[in-house]
N, C-alpha and C positions, 0 to 999 in steps of 0.2 A: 781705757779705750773700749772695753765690754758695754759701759753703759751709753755709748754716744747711740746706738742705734733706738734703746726704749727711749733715750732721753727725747731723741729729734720725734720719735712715735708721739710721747704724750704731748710733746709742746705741739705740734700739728693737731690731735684730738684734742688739745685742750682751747685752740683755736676757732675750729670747727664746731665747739661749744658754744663759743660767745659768739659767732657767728650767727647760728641759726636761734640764740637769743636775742639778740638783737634785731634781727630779721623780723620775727618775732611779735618783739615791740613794736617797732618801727608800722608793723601790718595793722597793730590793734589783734592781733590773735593770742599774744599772752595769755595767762591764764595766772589769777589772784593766788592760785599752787603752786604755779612753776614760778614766780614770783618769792614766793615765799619761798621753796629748794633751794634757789639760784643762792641764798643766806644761809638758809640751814644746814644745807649740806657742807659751807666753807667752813660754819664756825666746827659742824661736828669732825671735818677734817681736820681740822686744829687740833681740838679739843685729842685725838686718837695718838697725832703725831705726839703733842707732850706727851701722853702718856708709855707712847715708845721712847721717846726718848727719857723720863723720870727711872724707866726701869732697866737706862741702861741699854738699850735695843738697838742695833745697826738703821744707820742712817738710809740703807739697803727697804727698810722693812717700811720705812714712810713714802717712798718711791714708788714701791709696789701699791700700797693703800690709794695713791693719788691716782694711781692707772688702773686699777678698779674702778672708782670712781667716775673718773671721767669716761672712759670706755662703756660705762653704762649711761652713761649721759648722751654719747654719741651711739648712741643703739638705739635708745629711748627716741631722739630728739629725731632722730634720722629716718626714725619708724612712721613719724607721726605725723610729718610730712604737712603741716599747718601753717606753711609761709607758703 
C-alpha cells in the first residue's frame, strides 16, 4: 500500500510524457533528438533495470530509476513549452 501513491505519481507523469510527445508530433515541432531520446532513453532504462535486477537488486531500486527518469522528462518537456 506504500507504493500506491509514487505508483499512480509516475503512471500520471509518465502520461503526461507521451502526451506532450505526441502533441509534439502531431505540431511538426519534434525535434530529430527528442526523437531519438524518446528510444534511447527506454532501451538505456532497460538496459539499468537488468542490470539491478542480475545483481540481485530490489524491484524497489528499478521503480525509483523510472521516476527519475521520467520526472525529468516532465521538467524538461514542460519547460519547453513547444506545442
Amino acid at each position: 500500500m506504500l507504493m500506491l501513491f509514487p505508483l499512480m505519481t509516475l503512471m500520471a507523469d509518465a502520461l503526461r510524457v507521451i502526451e506532450i510527445r505526441l502533441r509534439m508530433i502531431a505540431l511538426g515541432t519534434s525535434t530529430p533528438d527528442e526523437m531519438f531520446l524518446m528510444v534511447s532513453e527506454k532501451m538505456s532504462a532497460m538496459a539499468e533495470a537488468n542490470a539491478i535486477f542480475a545483481r540481485g537488486g530490489d524491484p524497489s531500486l528499478v521503480f525509483e530509476n523510472y521516476q527519475k527518469i521520467v520526472a525529468a522528462n516532465v521538467a524538461r518537456l514542460s519547460g519547453s513549452q513547444n506545442y
